[in-house]
C-alpha beads as a LAMMPS data file, in Angstrom:
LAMMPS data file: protein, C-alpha beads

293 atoms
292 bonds

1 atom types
1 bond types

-500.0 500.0 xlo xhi
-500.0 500.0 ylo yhi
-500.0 500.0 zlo zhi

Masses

1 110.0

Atoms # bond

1 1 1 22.192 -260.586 454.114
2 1 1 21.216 -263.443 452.093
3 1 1 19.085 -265.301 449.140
4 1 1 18.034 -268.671 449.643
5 1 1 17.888 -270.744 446.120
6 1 1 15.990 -273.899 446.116
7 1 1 17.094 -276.713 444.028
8 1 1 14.605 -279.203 445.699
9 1 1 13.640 -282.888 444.703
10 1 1 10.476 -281.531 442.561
11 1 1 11.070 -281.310 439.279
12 1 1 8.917 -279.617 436.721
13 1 1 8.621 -280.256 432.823
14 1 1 6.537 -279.210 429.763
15 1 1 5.720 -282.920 429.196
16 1 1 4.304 -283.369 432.776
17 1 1 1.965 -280.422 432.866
18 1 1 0.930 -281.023 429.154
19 1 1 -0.313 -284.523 430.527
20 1 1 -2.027 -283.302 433.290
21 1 1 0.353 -283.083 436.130
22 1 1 2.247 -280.200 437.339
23 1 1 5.650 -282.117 437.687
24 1 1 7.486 -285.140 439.560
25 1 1 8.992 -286.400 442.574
26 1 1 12.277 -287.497 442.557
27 1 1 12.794 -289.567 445.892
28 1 1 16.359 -290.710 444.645
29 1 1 17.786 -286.723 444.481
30 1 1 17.830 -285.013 447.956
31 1 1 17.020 -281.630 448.372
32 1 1 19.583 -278.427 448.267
33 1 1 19.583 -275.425 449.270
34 1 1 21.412 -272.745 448.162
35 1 1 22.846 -269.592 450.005
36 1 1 23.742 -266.253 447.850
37 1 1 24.860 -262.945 449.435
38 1 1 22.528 -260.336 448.879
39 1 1 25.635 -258.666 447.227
40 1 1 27.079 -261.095 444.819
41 1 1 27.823 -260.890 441.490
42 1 1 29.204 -265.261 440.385
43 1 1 26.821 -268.078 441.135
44 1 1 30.780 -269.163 442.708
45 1 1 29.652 -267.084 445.863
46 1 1 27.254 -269.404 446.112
47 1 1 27.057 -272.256 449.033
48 1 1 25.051 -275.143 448.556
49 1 1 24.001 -277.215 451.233
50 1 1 22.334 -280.823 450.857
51 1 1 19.490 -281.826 453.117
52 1 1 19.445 -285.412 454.773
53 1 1 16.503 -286.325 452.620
54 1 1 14.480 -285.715 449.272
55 1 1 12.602 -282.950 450.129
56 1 1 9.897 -280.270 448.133
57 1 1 8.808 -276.971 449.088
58 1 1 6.373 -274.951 447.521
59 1 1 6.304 -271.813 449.488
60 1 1 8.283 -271.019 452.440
61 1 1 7.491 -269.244 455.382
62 1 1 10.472 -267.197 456.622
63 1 1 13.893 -267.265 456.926
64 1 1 15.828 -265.121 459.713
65 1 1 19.865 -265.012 460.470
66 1 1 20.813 -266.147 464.260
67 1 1 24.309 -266.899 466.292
68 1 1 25.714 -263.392 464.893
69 1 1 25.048 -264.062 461.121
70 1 1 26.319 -267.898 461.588
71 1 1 23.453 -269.593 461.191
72 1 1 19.959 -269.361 458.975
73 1 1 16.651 -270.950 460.146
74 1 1 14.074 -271.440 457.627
75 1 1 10.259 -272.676 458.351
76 1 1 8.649 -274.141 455.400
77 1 1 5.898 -276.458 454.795
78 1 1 7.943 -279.779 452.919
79 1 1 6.370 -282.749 451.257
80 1 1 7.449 -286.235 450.317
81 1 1 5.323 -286.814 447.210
82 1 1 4.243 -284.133 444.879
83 1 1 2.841 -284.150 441.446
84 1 1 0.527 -281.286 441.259
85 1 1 -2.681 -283.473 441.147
86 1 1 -5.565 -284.154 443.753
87 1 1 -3.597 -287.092 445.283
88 1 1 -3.720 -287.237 448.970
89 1 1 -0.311 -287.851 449.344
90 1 1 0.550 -284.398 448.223
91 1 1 0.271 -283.372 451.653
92 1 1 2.728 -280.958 452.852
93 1 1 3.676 -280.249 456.880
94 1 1 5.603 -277.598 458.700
95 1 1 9.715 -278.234 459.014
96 1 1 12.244 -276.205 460.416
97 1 1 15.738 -276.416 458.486
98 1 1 18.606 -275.201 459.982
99 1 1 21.729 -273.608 458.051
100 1 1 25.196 -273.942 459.676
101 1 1 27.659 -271.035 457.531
102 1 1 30.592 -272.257 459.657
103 1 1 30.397 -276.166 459.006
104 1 1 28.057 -276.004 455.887
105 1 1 25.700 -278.757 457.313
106 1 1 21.948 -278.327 457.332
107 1 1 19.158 -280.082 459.655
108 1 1 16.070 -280.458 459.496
109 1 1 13.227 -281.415 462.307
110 1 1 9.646 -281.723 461.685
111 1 1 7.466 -279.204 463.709
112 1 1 4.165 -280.574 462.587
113 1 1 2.848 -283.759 461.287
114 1 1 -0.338 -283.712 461.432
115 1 1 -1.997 -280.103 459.749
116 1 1 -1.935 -280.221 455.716
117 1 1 -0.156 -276.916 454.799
118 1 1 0.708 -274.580 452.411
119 1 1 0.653 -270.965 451.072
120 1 1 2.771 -269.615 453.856
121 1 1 2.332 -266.027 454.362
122 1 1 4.252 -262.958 457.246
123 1 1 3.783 -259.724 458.137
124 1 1 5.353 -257.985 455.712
125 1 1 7.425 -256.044 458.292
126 1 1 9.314 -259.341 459.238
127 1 1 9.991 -260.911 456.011
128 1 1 13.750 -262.415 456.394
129 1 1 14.272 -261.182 460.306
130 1 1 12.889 -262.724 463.334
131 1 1 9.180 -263.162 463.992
132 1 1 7.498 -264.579 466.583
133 1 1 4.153 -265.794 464.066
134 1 1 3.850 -266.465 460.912
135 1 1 0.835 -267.995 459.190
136 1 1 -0.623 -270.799 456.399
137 1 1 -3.696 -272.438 454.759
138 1 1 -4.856 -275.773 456.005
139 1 1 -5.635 -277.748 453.475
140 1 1 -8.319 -280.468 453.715
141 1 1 -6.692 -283.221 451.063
142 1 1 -4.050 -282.549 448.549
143 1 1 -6.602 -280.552 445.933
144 1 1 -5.724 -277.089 447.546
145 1 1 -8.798 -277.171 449.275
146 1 1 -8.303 -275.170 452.309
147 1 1 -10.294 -274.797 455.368
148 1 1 -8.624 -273.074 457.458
149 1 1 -5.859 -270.968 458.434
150 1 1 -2.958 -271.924 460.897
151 1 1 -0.640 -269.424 462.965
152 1 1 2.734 -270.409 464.060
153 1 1 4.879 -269.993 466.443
154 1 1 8.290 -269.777 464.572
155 1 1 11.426 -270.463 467.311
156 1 1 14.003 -272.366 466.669
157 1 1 14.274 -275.904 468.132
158 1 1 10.360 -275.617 469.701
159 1 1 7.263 -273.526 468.520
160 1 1 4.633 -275.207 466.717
161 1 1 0.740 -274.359 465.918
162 1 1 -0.223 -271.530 467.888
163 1 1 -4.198 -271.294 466.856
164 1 1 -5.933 -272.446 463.734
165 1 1 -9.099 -270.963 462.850
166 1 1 -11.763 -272.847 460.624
167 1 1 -14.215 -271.433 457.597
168 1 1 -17.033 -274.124 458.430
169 1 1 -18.801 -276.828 456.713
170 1 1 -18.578 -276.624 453.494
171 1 1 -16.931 -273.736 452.964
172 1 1 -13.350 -273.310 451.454
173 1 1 -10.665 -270.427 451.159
174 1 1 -6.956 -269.923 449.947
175 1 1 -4.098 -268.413 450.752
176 1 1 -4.016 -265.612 453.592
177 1 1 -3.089 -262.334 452.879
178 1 1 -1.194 -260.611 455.416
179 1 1 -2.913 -256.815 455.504
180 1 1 -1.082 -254.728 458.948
181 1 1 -2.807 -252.868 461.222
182 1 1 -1.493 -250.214 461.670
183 1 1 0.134 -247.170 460.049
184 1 1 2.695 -248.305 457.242
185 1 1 6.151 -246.028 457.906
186 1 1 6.812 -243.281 456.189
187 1 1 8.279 -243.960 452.762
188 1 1 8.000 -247.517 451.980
189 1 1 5.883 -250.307 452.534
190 1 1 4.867 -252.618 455.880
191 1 1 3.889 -251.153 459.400
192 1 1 5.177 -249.818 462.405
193 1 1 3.675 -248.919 465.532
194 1 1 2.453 -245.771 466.693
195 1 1 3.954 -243.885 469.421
196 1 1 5.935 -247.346 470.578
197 1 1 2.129 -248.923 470.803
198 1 1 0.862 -251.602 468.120
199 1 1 -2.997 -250.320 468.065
200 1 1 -5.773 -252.924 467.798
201 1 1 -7.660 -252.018 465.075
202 1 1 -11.873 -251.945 465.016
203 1 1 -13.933 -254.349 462.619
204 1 1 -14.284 -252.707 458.996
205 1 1 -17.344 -251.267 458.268
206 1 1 -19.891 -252.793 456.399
207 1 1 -19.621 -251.960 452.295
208 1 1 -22.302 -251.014 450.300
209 1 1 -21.656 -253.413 447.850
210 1 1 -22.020 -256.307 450.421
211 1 1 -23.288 -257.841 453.170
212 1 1 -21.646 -257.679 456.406
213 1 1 -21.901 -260.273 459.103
214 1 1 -20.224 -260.088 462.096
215 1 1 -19.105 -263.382 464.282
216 1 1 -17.926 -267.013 463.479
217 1 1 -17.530 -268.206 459.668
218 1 1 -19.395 -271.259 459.506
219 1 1 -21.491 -272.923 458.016
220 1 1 -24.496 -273.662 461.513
221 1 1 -23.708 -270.145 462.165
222 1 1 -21.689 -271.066 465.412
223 1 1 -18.031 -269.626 466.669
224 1 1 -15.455 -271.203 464.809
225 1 1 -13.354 -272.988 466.746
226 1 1 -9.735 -271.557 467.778
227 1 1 -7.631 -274.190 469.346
228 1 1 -4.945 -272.142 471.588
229 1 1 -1.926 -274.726 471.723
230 1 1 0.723 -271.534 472.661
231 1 1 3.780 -273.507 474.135
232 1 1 4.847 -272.792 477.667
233 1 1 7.733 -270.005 478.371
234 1 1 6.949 -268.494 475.129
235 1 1 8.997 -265.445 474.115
236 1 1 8.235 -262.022 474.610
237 1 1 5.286 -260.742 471.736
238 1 1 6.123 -258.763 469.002
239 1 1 3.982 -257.357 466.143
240 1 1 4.213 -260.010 463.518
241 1 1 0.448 -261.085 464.223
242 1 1 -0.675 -257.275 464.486
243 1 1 -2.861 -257.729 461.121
244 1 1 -5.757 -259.199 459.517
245 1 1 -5.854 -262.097 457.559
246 1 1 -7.682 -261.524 454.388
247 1 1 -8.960 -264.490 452.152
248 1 1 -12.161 -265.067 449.745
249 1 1 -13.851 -268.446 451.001
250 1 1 -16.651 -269.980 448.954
251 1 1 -19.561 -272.082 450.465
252 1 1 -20.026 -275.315 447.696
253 1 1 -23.543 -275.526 449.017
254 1 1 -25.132 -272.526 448.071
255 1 1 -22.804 -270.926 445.942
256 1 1 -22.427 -267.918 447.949
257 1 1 -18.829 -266.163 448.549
258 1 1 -17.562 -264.017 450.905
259 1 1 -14.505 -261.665 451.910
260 1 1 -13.022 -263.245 455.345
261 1 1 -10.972 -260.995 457.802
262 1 1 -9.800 -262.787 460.841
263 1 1 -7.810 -260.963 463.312
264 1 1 -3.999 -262.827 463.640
265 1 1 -4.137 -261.669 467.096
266 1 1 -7.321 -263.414 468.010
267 1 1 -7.889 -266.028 465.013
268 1 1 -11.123 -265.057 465.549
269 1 1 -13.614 -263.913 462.819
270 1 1 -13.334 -259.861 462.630
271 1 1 -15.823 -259.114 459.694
272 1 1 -17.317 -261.427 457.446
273 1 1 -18.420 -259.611 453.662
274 1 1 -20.960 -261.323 451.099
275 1 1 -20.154 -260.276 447.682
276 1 1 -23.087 -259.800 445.010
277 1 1 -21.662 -262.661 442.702
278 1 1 -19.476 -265.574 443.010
279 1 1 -15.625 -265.625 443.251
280 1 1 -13.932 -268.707 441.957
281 1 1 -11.889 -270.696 444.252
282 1 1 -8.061 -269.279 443.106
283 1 1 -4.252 -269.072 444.398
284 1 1 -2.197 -266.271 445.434
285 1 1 -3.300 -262.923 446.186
286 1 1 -2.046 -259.434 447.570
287 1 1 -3.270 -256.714 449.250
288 1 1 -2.581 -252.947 448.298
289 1 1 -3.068 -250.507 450.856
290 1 1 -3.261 -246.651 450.081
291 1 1 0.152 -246.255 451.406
292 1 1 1.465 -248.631 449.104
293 1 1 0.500 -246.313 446.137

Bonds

1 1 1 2
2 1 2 3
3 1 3 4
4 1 4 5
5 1 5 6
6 1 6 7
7 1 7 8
8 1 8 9
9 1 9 10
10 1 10 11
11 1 11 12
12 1 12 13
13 1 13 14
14 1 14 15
15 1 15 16
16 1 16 17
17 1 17 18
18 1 18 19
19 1 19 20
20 1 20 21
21 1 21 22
22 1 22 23
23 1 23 24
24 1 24 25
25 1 25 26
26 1 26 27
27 1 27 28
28 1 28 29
29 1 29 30
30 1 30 31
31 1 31 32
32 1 32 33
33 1 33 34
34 1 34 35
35 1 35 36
36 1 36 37
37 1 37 38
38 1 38 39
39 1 39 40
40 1 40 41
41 1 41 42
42 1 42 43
43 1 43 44
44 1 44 45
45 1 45 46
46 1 46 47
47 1 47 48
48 1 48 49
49 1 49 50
50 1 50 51
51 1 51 52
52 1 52 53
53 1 53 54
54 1 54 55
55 1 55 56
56 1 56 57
57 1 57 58
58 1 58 59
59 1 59 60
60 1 60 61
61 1 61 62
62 1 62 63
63 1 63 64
64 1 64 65
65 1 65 66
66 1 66 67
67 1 67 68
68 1 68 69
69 1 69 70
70 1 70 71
71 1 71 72
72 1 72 73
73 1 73 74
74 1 74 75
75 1 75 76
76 1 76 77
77 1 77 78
78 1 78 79
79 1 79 80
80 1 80 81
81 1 81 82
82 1 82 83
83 1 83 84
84 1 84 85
85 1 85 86
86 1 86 87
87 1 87 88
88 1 88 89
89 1 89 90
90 1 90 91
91 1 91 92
92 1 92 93
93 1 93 94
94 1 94 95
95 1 95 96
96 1 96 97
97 1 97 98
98 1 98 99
99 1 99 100
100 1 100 101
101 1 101 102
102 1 102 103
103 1 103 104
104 1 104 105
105 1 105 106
106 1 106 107
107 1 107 108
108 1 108 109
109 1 109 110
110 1 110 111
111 1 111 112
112 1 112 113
113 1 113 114
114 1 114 115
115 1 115 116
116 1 116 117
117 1 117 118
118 1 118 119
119 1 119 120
120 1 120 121
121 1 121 122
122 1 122 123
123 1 123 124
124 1 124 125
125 1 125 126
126 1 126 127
127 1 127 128
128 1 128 129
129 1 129 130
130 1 130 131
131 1 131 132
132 1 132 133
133 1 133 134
134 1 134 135
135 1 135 136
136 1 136 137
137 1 137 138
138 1 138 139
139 1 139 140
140 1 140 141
141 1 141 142
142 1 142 143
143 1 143 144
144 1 144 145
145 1 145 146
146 1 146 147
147 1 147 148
148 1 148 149
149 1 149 150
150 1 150 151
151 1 151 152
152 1 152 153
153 1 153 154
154 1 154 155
155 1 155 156
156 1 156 157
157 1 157 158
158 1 158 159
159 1 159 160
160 1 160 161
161 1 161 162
162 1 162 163
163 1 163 164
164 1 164 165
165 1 165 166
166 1 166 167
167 1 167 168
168 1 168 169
169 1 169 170
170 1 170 171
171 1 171 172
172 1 172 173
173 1 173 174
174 1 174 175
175 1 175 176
176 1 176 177
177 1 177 178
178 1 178 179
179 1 179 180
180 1 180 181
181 1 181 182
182 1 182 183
183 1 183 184
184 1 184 185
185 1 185 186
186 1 186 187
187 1 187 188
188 1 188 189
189 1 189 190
190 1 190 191
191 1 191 192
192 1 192 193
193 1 193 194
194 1 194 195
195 1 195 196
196 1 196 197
197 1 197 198
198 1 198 199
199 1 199 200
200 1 200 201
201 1 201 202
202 1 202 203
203 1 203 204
204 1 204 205
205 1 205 206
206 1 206 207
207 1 207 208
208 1 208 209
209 1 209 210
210 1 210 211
211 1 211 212
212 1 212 213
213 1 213 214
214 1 214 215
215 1 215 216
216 1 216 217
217 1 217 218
218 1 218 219
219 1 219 220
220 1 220 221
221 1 221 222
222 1 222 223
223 1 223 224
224 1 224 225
225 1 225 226
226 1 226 227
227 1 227 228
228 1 228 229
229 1 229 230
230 1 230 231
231 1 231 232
232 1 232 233
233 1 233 234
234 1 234 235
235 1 235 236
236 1 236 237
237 1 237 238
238 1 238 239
239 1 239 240
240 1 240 241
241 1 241 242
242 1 242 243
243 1 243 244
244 1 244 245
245 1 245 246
246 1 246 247
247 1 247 248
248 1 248 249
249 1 249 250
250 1 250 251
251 1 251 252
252 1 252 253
253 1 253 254
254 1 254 255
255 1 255 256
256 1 256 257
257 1 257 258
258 1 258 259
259 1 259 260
260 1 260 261
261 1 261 262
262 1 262 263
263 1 263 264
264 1 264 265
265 1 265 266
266 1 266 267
267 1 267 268
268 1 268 269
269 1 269 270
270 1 270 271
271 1 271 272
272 1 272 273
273 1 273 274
274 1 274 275
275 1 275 276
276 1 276 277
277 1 277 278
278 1 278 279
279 1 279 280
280 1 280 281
281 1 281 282
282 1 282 283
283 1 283 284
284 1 284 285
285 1 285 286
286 1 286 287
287 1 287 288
288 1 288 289
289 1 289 290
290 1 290 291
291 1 291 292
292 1 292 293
């Protein structure tokens, strides 16, 4: 039912990216968040709510209504110090804020301290309603190096890393495209599951265009390592992790680059693709599947 506007304690300015930074923390402005109605037509329908503490985010993970349309919890990766550089204390960790509509307070409680994150990314079926995972890059440093990918547990007042799965020496990726397994429904984008059932789905074949090697991604050509932290008396599963996660990751040693899948189910390595050149390290990505055309 909502938009959430961020009016954070990053600021960003011509002058700052014209000398080589991407913009400035402000430790003396606390964050704010804003909540519009999906509906509304005056910024004067909208509610601002001020954090406890100078806060950035970057890119969010999900936001979901609870308590009967009372209450919005958000999970987003936050920082302290940000100015777009290499610095290492551009580090970023996973918080939970929490959104009180009847008293117009906010909280917010750490779930992680110690996995560098960003470039959050969800099933695209549960974008804005409850999921039970959601997933992010790990990043190695604050240069947007990332080795890894995390998947979280999102519940409110608990959950926490769920698995992380890692590239391997050496080898870097970005942000994780969400890509579902199964069939999208009928008429507009995401996925649904067939006859009641979400269906695993098999490795992708091998392309003509590239090599295909099945197992780990790493660099000794072991498994890569899965730690399984899933907190007792977790809830009941649902289909937000019924996907592959979908990444280019680029080994610094040889110069090689591949097309990663790992199963969210798993986190382990479902098909691993060589391409015939190199692929630049980059950002953001998306995938379009043929029933998105």
């Amino acid at each position: 039912h909502y938009a959430l506007l961020f009016d954070m304690s990053i600021t960003v300015g011509l002058n700052a990216v014209f000398s080589g930074t991407f913009g400035h923390f402000d430790d003396s402005r606390p964050g704010r968040i804003g909540v519009a109605p999906l509906d509304s037509t005056s910024e004067s329908e909208i509610r601002w709510f001020t954090l406890d503490a100078p806060l950035g985010v970057v890119h969010p993970l999900n936001a979901w209504e609870e308590d009967g349309g009372d209450t919005i919890v958000l999970w987003s990766p936050v920082c302290t110090s940000f100015d777009g550089s290499a610095n290492p204390e551009n580090e970023a960790y996973m918080a939970e804020v929490v959104l009180d509509l009847r008293t117009g307070t906010a909280t917010t409680r750490m779930v992680d301290k110690t996995r560098n994150t960003e470039f959050c990314r969800l099933h695209p079926d549960y974008v804005g309603r409850p999921a039970r995972y959601g997933f992010s890059g790990e990043m190695d440093g604050g240069d947007a190096r990332f080795g890894g990918i995390i998947k979280w547990e999102l519940a409110r007042g608990g959950g926490g890393l769920q698995k992380a799965a890692r590239f391997g020496p050496g080898r870097w990726g970005g942000e994780p495209i969400v890509v579902p397994k199964v069939r999208p429904a009928s008429g507009r984008g995401g996925s649904r599951a067939v006859d009641g059932v979400v269906r695993r789905a098999t490795a992708p074949a091998a392309s003509s265009l590239s090599e295909y090697t099945s197992g780990a991604m790493t660099g000794d050509g072991e498994a890569g390592a899965a730690a399984d932290t899933t907190p007792a008396g977790a809830k009941a599963a649902d289909a937000s992790d019924a996907a592959y996660l979908i990444t280019f990751v680029h080994d610094e040693r040889d110069g090689d680059s591949f097309v990663s899948l790992i199963d969210g189910e798993t986190m382990q390595q479902a098909a691993l693709f060589r391409v015939p050149s190199r692929v630049p390290l980059g950002l953001h990505g998306h995938w379009v599947g043929e029933f998105d055309i």
